[in-house]
Rosetta silent file (secondary structure, phi, psi, omega in degrees, C-alpha in Angstrom):
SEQUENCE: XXXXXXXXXXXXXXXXXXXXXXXXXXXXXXXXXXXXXXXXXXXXXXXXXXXXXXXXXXXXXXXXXXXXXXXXXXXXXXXXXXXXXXXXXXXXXXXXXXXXXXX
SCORE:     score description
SCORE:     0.000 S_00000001
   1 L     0.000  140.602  167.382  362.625  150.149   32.203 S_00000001
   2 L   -71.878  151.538  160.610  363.858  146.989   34.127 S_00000001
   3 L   -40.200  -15.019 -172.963  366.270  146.907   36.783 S_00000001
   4 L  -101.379  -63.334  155.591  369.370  145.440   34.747 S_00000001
   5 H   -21.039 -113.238 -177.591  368.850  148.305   31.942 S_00000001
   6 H   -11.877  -38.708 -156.916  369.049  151.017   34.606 S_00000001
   7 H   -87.546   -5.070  171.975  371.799  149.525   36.560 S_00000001
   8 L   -94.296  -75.925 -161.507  373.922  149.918   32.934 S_00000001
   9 H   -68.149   -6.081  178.516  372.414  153.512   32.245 S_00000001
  10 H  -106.894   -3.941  151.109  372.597  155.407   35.221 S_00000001
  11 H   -68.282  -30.582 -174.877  376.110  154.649   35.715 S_00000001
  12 H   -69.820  -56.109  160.617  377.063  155.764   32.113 S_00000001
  13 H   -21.664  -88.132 -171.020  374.744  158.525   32.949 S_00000001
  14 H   -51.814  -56.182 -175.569  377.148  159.945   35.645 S_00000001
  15 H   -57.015  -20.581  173.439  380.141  159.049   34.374 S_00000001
  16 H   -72.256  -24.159 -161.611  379.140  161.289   31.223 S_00000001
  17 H   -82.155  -40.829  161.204  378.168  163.726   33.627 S_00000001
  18 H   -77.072  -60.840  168.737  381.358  164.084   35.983 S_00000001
  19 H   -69.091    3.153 -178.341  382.712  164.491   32.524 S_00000001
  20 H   -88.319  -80.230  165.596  381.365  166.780   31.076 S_00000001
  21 H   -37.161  -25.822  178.729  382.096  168.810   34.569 S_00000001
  22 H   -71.060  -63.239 -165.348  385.360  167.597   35.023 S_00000001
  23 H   -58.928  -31.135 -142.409  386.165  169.148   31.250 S_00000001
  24 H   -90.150  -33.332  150.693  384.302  172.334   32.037 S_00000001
  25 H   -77.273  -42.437  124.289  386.308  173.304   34.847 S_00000001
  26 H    57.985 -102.205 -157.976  389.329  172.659   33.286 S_00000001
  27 H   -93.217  -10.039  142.595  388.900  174.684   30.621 S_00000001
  28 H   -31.598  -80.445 -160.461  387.560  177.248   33.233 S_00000001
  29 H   -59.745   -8.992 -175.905  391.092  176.850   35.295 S_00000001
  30 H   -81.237  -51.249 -176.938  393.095  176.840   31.498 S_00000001
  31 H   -53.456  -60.733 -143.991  391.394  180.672   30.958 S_00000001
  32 H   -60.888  -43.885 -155.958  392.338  181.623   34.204 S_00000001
  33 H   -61.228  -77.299  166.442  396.064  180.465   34.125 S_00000001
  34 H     1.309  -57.414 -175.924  396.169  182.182   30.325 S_00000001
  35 H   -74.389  -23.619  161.659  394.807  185.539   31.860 S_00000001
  36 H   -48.066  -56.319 -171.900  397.677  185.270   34.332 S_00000001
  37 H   -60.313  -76.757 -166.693  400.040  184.262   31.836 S_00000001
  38 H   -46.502  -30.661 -167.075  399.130  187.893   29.876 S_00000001
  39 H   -42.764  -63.651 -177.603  399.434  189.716   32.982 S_00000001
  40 H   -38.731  -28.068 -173.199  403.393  188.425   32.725 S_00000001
  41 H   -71.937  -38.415 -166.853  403.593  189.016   28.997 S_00000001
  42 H   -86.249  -28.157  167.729  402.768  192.484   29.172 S_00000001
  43 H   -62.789  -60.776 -154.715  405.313  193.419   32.266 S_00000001
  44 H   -65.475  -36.088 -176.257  407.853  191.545   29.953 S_00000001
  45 L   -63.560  135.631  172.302  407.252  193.849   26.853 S_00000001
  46 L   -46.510  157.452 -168.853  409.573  196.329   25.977 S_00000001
  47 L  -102.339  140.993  138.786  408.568  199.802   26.752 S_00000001
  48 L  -115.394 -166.598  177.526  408.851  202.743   23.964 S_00000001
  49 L   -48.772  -53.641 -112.817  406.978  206.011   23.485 S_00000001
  50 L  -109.917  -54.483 -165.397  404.642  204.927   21.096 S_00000001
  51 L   -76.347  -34.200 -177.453  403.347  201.435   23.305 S_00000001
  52 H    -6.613 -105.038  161.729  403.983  203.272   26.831 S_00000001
  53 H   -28.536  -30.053  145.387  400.495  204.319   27.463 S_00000001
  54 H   -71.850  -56.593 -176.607  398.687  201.181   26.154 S_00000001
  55 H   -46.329  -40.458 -160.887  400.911  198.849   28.284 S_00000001
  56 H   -87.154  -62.168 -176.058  400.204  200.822   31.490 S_00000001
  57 H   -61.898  -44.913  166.416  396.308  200.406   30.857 S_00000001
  58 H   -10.413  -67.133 -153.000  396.652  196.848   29.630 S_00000001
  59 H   -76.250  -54.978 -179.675  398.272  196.061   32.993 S_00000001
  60 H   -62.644  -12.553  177.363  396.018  198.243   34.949 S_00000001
  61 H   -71.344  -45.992 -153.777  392.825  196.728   33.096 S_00000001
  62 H   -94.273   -1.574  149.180  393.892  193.120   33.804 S_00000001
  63 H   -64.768  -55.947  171.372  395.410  193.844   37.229 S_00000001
  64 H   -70.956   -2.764  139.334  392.084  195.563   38.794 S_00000001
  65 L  -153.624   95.134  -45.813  390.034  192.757   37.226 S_00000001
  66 L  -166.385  131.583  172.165  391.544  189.575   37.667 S_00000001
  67 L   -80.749   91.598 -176.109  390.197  186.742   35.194 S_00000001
  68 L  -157.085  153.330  177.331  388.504  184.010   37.452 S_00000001
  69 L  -112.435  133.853  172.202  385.441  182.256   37.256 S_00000001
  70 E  -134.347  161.946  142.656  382.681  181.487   39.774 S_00000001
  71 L   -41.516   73.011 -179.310  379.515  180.040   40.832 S_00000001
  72 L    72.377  -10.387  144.299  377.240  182.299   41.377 S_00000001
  73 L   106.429   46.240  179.498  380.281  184.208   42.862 S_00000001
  74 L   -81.134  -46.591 -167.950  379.815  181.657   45.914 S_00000001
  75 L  -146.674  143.901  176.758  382.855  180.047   44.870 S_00000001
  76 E   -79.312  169.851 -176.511  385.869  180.346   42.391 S_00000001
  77 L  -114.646  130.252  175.926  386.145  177.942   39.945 S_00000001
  78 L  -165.003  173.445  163.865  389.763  176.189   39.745 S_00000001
  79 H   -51.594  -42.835  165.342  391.184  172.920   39.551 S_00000001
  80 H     3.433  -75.072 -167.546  390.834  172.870   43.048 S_00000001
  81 H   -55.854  -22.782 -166.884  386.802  172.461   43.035 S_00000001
  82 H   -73.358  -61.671 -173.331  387.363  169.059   41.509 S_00000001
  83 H   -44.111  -35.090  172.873  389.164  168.172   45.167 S_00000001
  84 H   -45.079  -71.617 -172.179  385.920  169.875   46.537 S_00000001
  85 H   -37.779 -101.386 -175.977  383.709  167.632   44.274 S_00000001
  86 H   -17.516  -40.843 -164.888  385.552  164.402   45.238 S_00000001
  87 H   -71.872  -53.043 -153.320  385.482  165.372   49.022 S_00000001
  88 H   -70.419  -17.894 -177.200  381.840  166.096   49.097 S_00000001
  89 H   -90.998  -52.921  178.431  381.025  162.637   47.202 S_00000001
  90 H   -61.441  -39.128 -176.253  383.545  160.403   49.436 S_00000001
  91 H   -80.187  -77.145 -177.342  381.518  162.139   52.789 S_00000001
  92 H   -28.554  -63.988  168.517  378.017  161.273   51.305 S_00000001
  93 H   -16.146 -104.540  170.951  379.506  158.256   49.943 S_00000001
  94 H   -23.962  -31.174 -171.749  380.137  157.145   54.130 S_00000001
  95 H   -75.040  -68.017 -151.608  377.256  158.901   55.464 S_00000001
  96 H   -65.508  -17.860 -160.854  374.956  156.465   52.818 S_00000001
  97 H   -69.060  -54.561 -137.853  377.782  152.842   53.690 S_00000001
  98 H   -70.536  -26.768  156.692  376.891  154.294   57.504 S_00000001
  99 H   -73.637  -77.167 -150.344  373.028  154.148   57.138 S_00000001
 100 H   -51.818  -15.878 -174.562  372.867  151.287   55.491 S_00000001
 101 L   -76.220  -37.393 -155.448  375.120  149.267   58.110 S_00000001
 102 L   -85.804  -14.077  173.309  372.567  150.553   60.731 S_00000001
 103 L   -93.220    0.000    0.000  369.276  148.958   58.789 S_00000001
């Protein structure tokens, strides 16, 4: 491939590429909020006789393990990580302006 080809595909490249990640956490942090969401649903239901005893393990299943996604369990997954992403790309970003100034 020539240089002018490349300098069109490996931008589209990335930009497919951040999006594809960008969507993935996302829909990571939309399960999370959701599993959250039930926790609330299930406090809010009325109690009788009959539901009693499911509702209290519902709540105790999805209290004692907590809907979240990780890396490798290095890291949670949330909207956050995008602010992560971005930070870690803007410091490379400088580090590479800050060589290049010096050659």
């Amino acid at each position: 491939m020539d240089r002018a080809s490349m300098m069109i595909i490996l931008p589209f490249h990335a930009t497919i590429s951040l999006l594809g990640i960008v969507m993935i956490i996302l829909l990571c942090s939309s399960v999370t909020k959701e599993g959250e969401h039930l926790l609330y649903l299930l406090h809010q239901m009325e109690e009788d006789s009959i539901n009693a005893n499911a509702k209290s393990i519902a709540i105790q299943l999805v209290e004692n393990m907590p809907l979240k996604f990780s890396a490798a369990r290095f890291f949670n997954i949330s909207k956050y990580t995008i602010l992560g992403i971005i930070g870690n790309c803007t410091t490379y970003f400088i580090v590479l302006i800050q060589f290049h100034q010096n050659n």
